[in-house]
C-alpha positions as CSV (number, residue, x, y, z in Angstrom):
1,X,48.5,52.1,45.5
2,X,50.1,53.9,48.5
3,X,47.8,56.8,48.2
4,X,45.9,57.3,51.3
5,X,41.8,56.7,50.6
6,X,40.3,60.0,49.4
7,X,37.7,60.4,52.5
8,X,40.5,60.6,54.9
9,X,41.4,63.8,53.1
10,X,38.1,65.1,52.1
11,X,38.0,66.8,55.6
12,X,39.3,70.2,54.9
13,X,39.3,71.2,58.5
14,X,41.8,67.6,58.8
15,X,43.6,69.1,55.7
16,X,44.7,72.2,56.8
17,X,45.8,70.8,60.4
18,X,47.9,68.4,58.4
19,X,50.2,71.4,57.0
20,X,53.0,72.0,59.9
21,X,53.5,74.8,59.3
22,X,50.1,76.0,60.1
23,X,50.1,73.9,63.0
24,X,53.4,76.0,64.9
25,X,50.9,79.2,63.6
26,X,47.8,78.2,65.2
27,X,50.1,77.1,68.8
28,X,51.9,80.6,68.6
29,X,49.3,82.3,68.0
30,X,47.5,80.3,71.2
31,X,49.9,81.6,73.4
32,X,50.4,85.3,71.7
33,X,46.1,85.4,72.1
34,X,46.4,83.7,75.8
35,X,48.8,86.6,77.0
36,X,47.1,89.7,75.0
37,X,43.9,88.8,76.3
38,X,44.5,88.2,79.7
39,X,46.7,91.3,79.8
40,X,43.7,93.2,78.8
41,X,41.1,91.9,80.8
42,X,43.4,92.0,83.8
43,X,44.5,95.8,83.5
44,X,40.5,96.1,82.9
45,X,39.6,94.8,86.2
46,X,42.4,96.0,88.2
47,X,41.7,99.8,86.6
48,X,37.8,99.1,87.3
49,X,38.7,98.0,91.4
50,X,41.2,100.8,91.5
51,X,38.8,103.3,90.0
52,X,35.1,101.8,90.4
53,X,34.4,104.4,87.1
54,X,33.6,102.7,83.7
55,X,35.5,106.1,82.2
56,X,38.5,104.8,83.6
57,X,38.1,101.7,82.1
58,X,37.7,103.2,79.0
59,X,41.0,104.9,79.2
60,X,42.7,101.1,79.9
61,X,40.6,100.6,76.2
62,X,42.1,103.1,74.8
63,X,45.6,103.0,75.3
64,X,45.7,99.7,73.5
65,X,43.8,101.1,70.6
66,X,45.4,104.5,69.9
67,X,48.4,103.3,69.0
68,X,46.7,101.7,65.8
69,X,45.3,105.2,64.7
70,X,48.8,106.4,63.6
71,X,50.8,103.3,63.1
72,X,48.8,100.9,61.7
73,X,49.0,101.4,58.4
74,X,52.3,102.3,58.4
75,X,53.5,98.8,60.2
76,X,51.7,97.5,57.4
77,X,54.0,98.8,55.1
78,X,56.7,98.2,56.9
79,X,55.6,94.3,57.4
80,X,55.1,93.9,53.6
81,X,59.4,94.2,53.1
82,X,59.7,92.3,55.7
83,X,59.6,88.1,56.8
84,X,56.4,87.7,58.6
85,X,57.4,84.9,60.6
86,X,60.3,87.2,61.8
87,X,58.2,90.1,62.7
88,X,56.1,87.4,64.6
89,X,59.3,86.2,66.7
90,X,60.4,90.0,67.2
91,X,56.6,91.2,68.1
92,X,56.6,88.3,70.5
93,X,59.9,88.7,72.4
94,X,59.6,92.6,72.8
95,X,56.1,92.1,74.1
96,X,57.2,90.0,76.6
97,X,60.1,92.2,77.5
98,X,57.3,95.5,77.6
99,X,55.3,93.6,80.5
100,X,57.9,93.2,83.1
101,X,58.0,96.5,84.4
102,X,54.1,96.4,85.0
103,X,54.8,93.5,87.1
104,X,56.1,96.1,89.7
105,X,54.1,99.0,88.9
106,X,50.5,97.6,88.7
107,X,48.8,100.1,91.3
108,X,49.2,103.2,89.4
109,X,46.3,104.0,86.8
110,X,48.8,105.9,85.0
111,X,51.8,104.0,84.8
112,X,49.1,101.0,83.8
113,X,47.7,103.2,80.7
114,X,51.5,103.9,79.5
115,X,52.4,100.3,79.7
116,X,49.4,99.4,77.8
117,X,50.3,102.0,75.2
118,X,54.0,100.8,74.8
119,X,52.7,96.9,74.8
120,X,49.9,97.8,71.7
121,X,52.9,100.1,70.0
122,X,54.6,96.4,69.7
123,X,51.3,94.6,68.6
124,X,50.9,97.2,65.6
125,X,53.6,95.3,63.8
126,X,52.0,91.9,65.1
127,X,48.9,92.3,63.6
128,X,50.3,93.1,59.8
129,X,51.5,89.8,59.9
130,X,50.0,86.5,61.9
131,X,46.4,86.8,59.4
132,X,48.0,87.7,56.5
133,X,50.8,85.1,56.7
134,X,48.1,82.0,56.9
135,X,47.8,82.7,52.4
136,X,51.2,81.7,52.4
137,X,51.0,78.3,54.2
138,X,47.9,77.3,52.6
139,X,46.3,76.5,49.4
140,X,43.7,79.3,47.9
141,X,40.7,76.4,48.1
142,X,41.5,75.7,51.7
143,X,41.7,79.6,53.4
144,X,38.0,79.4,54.4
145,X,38.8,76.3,56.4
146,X,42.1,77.9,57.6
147,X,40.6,80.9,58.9
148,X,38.2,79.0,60.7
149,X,40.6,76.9,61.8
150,X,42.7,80.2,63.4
151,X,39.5,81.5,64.6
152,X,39.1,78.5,66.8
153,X,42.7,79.3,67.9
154,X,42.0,82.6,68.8
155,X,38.4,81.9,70.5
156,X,40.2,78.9,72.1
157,X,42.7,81.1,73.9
158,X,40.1,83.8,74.4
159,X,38.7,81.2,76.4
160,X,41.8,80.2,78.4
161,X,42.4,84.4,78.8
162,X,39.1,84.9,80.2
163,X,38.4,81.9,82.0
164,X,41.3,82.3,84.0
165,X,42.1,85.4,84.5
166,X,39.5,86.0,87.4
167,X,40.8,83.0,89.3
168,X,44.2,83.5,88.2
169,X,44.0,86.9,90.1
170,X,42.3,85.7,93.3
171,X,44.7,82.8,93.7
172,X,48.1,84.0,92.1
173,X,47.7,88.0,92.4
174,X,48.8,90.4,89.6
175,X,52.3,90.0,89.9
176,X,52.9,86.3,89.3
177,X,50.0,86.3,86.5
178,X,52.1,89.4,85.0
179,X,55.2,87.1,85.3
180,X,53.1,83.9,83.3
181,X,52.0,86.3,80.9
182,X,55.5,86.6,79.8
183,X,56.4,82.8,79.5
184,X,54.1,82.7,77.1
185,X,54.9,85.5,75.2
186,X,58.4,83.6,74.9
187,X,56.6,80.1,74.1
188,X,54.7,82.4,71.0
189,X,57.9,83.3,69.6
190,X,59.8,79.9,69.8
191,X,56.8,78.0,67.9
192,X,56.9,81.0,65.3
193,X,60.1,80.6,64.4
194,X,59.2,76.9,63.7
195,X,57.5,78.1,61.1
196,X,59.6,77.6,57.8
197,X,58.1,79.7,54.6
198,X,59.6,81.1,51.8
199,X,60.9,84.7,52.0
200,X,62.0,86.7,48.7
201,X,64.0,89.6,49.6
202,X,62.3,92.4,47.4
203,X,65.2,94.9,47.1
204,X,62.8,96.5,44.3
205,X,59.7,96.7,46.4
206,X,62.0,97.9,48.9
207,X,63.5,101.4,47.0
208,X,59.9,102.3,46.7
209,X,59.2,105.2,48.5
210,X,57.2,104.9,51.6
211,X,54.5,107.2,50.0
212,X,54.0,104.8,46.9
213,X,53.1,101.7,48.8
214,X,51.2,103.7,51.0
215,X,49.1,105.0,47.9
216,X,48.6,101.5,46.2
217,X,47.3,100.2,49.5
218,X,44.7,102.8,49.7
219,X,43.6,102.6,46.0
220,X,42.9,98.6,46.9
221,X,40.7,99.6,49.0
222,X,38.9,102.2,47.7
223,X,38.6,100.2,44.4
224,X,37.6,96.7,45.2
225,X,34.5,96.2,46.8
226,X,35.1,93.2,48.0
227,X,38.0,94.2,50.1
228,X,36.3,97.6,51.4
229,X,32.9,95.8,52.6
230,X,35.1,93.0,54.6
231,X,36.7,96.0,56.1
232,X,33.6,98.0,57.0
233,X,32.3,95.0,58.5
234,X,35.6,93.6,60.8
235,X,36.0,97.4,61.6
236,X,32.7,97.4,62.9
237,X,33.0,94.1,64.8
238,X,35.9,95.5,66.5
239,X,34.8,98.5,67.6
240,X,31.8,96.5,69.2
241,X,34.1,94.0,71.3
242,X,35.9,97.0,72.5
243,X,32.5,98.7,73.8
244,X,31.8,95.2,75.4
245,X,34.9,95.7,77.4
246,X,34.9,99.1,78.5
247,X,31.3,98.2,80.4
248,X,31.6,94.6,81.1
249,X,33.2,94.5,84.0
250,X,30.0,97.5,85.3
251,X,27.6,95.2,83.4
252,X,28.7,92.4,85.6
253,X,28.6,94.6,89.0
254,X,25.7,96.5,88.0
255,X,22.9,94.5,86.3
256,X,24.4,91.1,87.2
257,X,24.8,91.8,90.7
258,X,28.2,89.5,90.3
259,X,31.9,90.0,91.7
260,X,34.0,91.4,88.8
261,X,35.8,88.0,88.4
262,X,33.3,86.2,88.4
263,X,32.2,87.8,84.5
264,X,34.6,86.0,82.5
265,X,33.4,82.2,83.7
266,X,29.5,83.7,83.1
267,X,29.5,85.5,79.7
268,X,33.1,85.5,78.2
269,X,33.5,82.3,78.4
270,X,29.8,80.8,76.4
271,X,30.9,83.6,74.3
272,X,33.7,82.7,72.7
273,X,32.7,78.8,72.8
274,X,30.2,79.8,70.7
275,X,32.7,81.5,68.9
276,X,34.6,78.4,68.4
277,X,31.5,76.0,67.3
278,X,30.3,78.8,64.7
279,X,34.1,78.9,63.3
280,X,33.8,75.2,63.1
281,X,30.8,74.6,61.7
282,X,31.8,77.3,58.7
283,X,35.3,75.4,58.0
284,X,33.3,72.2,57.3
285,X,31.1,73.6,54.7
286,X,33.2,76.3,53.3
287,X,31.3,76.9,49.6
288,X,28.0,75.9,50.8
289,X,26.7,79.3,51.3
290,X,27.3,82.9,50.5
291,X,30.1,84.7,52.4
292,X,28.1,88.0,52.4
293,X,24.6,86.4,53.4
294,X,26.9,84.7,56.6
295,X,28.0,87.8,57.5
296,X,25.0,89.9,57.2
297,X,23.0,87.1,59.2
298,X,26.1,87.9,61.8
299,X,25.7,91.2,62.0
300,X,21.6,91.2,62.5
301,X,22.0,88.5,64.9
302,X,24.6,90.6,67.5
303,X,22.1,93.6,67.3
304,X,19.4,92.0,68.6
305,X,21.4,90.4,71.4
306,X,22.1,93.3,71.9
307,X,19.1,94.6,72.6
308,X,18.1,91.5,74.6
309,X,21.1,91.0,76.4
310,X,20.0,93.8,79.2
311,X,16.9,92.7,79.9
312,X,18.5,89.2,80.9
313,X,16.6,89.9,84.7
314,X,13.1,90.2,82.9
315,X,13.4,86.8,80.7
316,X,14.5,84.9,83.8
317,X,11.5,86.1,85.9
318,X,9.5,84.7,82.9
319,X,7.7,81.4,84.5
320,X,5.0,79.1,82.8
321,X,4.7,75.7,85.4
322,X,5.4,72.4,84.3
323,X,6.3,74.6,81.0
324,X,8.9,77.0,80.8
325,X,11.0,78.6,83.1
326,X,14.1,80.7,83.0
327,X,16.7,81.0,85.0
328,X,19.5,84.2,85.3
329,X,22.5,82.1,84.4
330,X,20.3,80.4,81.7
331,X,19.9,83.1,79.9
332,X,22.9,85.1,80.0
333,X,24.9,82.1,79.1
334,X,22.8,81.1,76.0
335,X,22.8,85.2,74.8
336,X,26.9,85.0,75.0
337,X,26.6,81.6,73.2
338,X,24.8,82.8,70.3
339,X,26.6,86.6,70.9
340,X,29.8,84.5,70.1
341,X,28.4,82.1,67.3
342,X,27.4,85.1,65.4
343,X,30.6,86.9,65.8
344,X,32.2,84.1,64.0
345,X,29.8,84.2,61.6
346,X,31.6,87.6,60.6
347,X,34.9,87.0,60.9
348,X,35.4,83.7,59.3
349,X,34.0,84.8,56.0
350,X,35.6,88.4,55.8
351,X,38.9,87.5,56.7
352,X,38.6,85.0,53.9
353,X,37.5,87.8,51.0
354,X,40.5,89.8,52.0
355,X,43.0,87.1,51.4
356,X,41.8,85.7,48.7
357,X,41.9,89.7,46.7
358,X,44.9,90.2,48.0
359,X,48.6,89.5,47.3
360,X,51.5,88.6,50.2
361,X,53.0,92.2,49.2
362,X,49.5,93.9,49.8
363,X,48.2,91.7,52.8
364,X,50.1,93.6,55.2
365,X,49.5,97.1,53.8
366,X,45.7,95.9,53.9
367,X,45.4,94.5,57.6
368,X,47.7,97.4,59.0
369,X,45.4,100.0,57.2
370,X,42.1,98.3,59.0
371,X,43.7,98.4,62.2
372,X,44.2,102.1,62.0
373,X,40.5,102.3,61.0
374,X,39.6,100.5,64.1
375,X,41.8,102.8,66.2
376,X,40.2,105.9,64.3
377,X,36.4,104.8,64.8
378,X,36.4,103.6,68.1
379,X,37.8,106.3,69.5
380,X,34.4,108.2,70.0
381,X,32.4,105.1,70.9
382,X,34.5,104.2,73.3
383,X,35.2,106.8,75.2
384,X,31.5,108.0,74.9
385,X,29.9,104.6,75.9
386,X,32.1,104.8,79.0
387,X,30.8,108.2,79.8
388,X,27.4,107.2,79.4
389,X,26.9,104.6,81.0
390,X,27.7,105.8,84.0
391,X,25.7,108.7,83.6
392,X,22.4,107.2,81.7
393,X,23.3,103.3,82.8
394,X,24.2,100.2,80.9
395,X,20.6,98.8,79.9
396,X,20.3,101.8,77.9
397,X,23.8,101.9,76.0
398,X,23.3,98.8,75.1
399,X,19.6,98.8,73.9
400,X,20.5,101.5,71.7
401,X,24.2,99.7,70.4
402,X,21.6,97.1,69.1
403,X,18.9,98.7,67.7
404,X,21.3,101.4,65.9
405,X,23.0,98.1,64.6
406,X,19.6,95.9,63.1
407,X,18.9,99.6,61.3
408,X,21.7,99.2,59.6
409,X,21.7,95.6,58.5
410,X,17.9,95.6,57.9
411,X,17.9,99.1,56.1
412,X,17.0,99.3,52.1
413,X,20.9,100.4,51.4
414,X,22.2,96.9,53.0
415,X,22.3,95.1,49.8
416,X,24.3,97.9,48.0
417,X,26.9,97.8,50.4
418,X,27.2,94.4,51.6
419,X,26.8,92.0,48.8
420,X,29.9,90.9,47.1
């Protein structure tokens, strides 16, 4: 009789949030995503307005992704014998401790990329753990919904990160942001160590050699399919968002005609609201549709923004009276709506596939092994879109990002490799 009426529960975006938990995860990893990204976009515009180059932006990129090329997948490992929620505590606390010294030392390109470097060394070990630890605070029938949910906590903070930092930096300056960035690295780690799971100390696991585990998470994913094509596709999503932010800030300058700062409130910010409404829409409806038609639909909707998304200027000079009419800010901020709706339309479902083929004692191995692919891939995109776009401009780098990108989704050999 006590039992609480079934359509209060039915909700499985209500169910998850219910599970505490979750909850300290999703308001760690707020403040762990708040700091990262405003770190990042931060040392992106500082390096751009000490630099004006978009190469040197892309060496800012690059220091927080090389790090991932030859640790990755060895953090994974490592995260696998380990607690998770500790690894999130530690990650947190040395993070914070690695951004104090920029705090004095934020006018020298090179001391900037070394810092960056040390910071992402930390994050390595980071990323093993805060996705793949959701599996073991929920059920199997509610992960869709709970990656959802964390996408909205991401996108949230992304939100926050980019919002702010331009204002942040014209009213506070480097050093106090610096200093903010690492009370919240410290507020990450208290609310992970909230988090109460169950930790079985695999002394077994643990007298496996190094080479062993490292083998088994390979064969994974070179054996199921399922795991390999949600790989492929997050890999893929990644490298993108890093291209976005080696040319944004010259995107904004360049074709926007805008003040640096002023990007975030314009483009980031629609984007990654659109992120957030996408994410929430798929945690709603979580069996409704196919996880591999969402994500294709994803992927064929970035490339054509895309290729849209330069010609912003020529669609707001587009006028029909007492019709239709355009304006700049119109369109860019509906393109970074839908740029962001899409992306979640990607990561919601993929994330999903890989946890639900995966065990706690592979997870890490798995999401440690993608972030070295990431570091591996985008190394030549990034540095080369840097390069040209300076020398053959952004309209055309990013034309050609897009079209390269709706070949691939619309081409004959999609099904084969992305259907699951």
């Amino acid at each position: 009789m006590n039992t609480p009426p079934k359509h209060k529960m039915r909700n499985p975006i209500l169910q998850v949030l219910s599970i505490k938990p979750f909850f300290y995860l999703l308001v760690s990893e707020f403040f762990s995503q708040v700091s990262m990204n405003l770190l990042n976009f931060i040392l992106l515009l500082v390096v751009f307005s000490l630099s004006k180059s978009n190469t040197a932006v892309s060496g800012v990129v690059l220091s927080f992704t090389l790090p991932s090329l030859f640790l990755g997948i060895i953090a994974g490992v490592y995260v696998d014998r380990w607690n998770k929620r500790s690894v999130l505590v530690w990650t947190n606390v040395l993070r914070a401790i690695a951004v104090i010294p920029i705090v004095f030392l934020s006018d020298n390109l090179l001391i900037i990329y070394s810092l960056s470097f040390v910071v992402s060394l930390i994050t390595q070990f980071f990323i093993p753990a805060e996705t793949p630890i959701i599996p073991l605070l929920v059920k199997r029938e509610l992960l869709l919904s709970a990656n959802a949910l964390f996408g909205v906590g991401i996108f949230g903070s992304m939100i926050i990160a980019y919002a702010l930092s331009g204002p942040l930096l014209l009213f506070l300056g480097i050093e106090r942001v610096l200093l903010l960035l690492v009370l919240f690295f410290i507020f990450s780690a208290f609310f992970a160590f909230l988090i109460k799971i169950k930790f079985k100390d695999r002394h077994e696991r643990e007298r496996r050699s190094f080479r062993t585990e490292l083998y088994e998470a390979l064969k994974i994913i070179l054996t199921s399919r399922n795991v390999y094509r949600s790989i492929i596709v997050l890999t893929l999503v990644q490298t993108l968002i890093l291209i976005v932010a080696v040319i944004g800030p010259g995107y904004a300058q360049n074709v926007l005609k805008i003040r640096v700062e002023e990007f975030p409130i314009i483009f980031v910010t629609p984007a990654v609201i659109g992120m957030a409404v996408g994410a929430i829409l798929l945690g709603n409806f979580p069996h409704k549709f196919s996880k591999s038609a969402i994500r294709r639909l994803g992927l064929f909707i970035i490339g054509l923004i895309f290729v849209i998304f330069p010609h912003g200027p020529l669609l707001a000079s587009i006028q029909i009276p007492n019709l239709l009419s355009f304006s700049m800010l119109g369109v860019l901020v509906c393109l970074a709506f839908m740029l962001g709706f899409s992306l979640s339309l990607v990561f919601v479902p993929s994330n999903t596939v890989i946890q639900e083929e995966t065990t706690d004692e592979q997870r890490g191995k798995i999401y440690g092994a993608m972030n070295t692919f990431v570091g591996a891939i985008s190394i030549i995109p990034v540095l080369a879109v840097g390069t040209l776009s300076d020398l053959f401009g952004i309209t055309v780098v990013l034309t050609a990002i897009g079209v390269l990108l709706i070949a691939i989704v619309a081409s004959r050999f999609v099904p084969n490799l992305w259907n699951l």
